[in-house]
N, C-alpha and C positions, 0 to 999 in steps of 0.2 A: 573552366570559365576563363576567357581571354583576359585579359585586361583591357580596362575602357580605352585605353590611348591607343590600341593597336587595332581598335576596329571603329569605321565611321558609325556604327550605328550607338546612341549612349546606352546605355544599362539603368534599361528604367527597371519601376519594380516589377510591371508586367512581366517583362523579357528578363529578367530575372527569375522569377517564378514560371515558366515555362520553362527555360536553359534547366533549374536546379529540379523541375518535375521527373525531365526526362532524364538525368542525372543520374536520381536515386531511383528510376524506374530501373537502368539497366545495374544499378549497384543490387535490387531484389528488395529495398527499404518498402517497408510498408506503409501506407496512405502516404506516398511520395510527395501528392500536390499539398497535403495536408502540413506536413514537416516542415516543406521548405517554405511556408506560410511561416509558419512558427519560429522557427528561427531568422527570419527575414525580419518580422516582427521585434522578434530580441535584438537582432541588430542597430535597428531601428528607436528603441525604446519606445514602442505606441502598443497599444492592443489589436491585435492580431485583424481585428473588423476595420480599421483606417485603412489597412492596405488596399482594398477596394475603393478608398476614395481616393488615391492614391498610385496609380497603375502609369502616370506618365512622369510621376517625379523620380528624380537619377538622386542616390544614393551619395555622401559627400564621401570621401577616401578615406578616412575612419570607419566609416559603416559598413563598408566594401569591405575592408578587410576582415573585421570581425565578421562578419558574413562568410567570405570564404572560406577562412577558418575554420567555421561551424562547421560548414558543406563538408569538408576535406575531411574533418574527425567524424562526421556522421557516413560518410562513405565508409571511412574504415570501421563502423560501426558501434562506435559510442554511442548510447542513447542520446536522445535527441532531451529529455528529463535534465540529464546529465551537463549538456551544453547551455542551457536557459538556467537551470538550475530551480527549476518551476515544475509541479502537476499538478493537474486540477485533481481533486477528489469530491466526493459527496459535494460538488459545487461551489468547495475551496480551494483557493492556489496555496498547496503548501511549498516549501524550503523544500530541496532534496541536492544531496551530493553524494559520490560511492560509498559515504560511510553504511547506507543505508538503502533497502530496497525500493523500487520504484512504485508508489500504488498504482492499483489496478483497478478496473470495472469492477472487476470480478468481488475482490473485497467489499466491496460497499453492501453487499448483501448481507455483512455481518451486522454495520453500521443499523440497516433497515430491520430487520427484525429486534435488536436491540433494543432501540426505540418503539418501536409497536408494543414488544412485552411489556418494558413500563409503564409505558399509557396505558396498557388493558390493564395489569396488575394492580395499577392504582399504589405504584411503590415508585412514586415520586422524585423520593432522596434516597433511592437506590445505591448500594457501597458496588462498583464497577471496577475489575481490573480485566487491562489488557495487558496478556503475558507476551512477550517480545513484540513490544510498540514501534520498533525502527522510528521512521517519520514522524510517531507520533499520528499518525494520520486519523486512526481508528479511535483514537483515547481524544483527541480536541474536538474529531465529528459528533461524539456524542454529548462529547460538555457542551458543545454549541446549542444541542438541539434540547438537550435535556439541562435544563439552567439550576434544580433541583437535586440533582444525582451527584453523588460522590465520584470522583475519579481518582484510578491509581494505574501507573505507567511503570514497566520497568524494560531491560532489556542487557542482554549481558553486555553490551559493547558501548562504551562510556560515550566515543564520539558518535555513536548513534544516538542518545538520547540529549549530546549537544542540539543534534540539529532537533529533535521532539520536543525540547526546552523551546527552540528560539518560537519554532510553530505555533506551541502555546503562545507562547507573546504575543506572536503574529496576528493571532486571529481574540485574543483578551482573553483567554480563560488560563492562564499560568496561576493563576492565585487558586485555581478549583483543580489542577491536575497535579500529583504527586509523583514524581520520577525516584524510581531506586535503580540502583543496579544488581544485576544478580540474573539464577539462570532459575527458569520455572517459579515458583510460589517463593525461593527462596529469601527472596527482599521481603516477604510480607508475612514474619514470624517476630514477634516480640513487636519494640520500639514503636508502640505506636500505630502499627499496622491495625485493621480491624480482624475480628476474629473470624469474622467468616463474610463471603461477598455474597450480594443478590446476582449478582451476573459475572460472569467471564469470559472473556474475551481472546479469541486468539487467530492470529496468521503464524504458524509456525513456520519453522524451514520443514519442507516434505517434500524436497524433488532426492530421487532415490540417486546414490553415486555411479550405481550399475548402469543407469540409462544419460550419465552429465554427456555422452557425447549427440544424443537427441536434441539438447536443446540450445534455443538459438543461441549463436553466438552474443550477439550483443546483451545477451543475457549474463550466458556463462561466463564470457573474458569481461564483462565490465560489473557487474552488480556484484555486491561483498558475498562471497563462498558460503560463511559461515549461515546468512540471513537466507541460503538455496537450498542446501544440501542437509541430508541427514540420515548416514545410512549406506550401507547397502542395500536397504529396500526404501527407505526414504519415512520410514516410523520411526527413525533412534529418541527424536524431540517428543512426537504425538502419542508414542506409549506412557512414558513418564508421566504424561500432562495429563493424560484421561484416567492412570490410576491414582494421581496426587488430588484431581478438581474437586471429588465429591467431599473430600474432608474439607475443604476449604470456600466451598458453596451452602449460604443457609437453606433450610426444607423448603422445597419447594421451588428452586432455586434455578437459574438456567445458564447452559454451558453454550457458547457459540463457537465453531474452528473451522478454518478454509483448511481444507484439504487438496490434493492431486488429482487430476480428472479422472487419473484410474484408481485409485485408493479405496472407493466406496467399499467395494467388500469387504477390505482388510481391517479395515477403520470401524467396520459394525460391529465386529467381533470383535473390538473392544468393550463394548459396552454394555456392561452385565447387566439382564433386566433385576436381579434380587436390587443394582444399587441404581441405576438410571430406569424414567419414565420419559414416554412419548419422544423416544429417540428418532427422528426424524432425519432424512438428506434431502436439501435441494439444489435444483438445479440453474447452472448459469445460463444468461441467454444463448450458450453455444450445446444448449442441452445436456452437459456435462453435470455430473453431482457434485455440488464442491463445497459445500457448506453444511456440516454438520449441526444440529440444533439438539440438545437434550435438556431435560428439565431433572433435579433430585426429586424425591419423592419427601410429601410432606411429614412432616415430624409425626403426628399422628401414623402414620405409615410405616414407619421407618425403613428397612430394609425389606418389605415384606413386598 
């Protein structure tokens, strides 16, 4: 991108967003014209839909710069999450920085079944943990939607659960969400904790170590290692968690986990019908299985 002083024509935002389309087109960035909306946008301080009323006004040399800025670090493939310091989720803009993974589409499908259980259940003030919250993203979507349910947040990495703290605040439900730190069920033994959750919730890390040079770079070189990987096969987190959930779920109870698009088989065979019922995969819009669902079996039942 020239600088305005060395070419007659100004640097509107149009011409802007056309220069930085075709930019990240030949960089390989994905939804290009979409990006450089969004970080135009950040530049800018307005919401991303002004640009469009907006297509002949010239940017003042502050704006420009943090603009290009963005372009330059987004070429070398920083998330674009990363540079705004913003994602939307379930229809929230949460906080995010590398302490913490980036949400997905994909997730939300935890968020939505979540919610449906307890509204069919009729279990209202449901006790809710999500085992490594990062962002926070999945534990605040549901205090939002469910104003009734208990929430509990932990995650090993202290400044990840900075940024899940501030989120809560962000969006007012910090008085209804409980952060611990710790790895798995850890945090939720003794002090307080409840004795057993109606739901669990999880994104663990499952991308396998054998395959980190498959995935994209702006993945692997910028988003925290720990919050990816796990493994040589990418179950080191998802074993532990499926053999610790059923003690820690009441009868009757429901487990949710994102999994890896190729995981499904390995992940089934986790889960013992004598202690899991109506163990279920679905799949994301890109038709992939990624979201495991089980329910414990009711008390009356027990492992039978």
């Amino acid at each position: 991108m020239q600088d305005a002083s060395s070419n007659a024509a100004p640097w509107t935002v149009a011409r802007l967003l056309d220069w930085t389309r075709q930019h990240f087109q030949r960089q390989g960035i994905e939804s290009p014209r979409l990006c450089a909306e969004i970080l135009l946008a950040h530049a800018l301080g307005c919401p991303r839909i002004q640009l469009y009323a907006r297509f002949e006004f010239v940017p003042d040399a502050g704006a420009m710069t943090v603009f290009r800025d963005a372009v330059r670090e987004a070429g070398g493939g920083k998330p674009i999450a990363y540079l705004t310091g913003a994602k939307e989720f379930f229809s929230l803009s949460f906080d995010v920085t590398p302490d913490v993974l980036i949400p997905r589409p994909e997730t939300e499908m935890i968020v939505e079944r979540a919610i449906d259980w307890v509204r069919r259940s009729g279990q209202v003030d449901a006790a809710i943990v999500d085992i490594g919250t990062g962002s926070g993203c999945i534990a605040v979507a549901l205090a939002k939607h469910l104003p009734a349910a208990r929430l509990f947040a932990s995650d090993m990495s202290e400044t990840a659960l900075a940024v899940a703290r501030r989120n809560a605040n962000k969006h007012g439900v910090a008085g209804r969400v409980e952060f611990r730190c710790g790895s798995l069920f850890g945090p939720w033994t003794g002090d307080g904790a409840p004795p057993a959750f109606n739901v669990v919730v999880s994104n663990p890390p499952y991308i396998a170590e054998r395959g980190a040079d498959t995935v994209a770079r702006s993945v692997r070189e910028f988003e925290p290692r720990t919050a990816l990987f796990a493994g040589d096969d990418g179950l080191s987190i998802i074993r532990p968690l499926v053999a610790e959930a059923p003690r820690r779920i009441a009868p009757g109870g429901l487990f949710l986990m994102e999994i890896a698009y190729n995981q499904a088989a390995a992940v089934r065979e986790l889960f013992s019908d004598a202690v899991w019922k109506s163990v279920a995969l679905h799949r994301d819009t890109a038709g992939h299985l990624r979201v495991v669902q089980a329910h414990t079996h009711d008390a009356a039942q027990g492992g039978s």
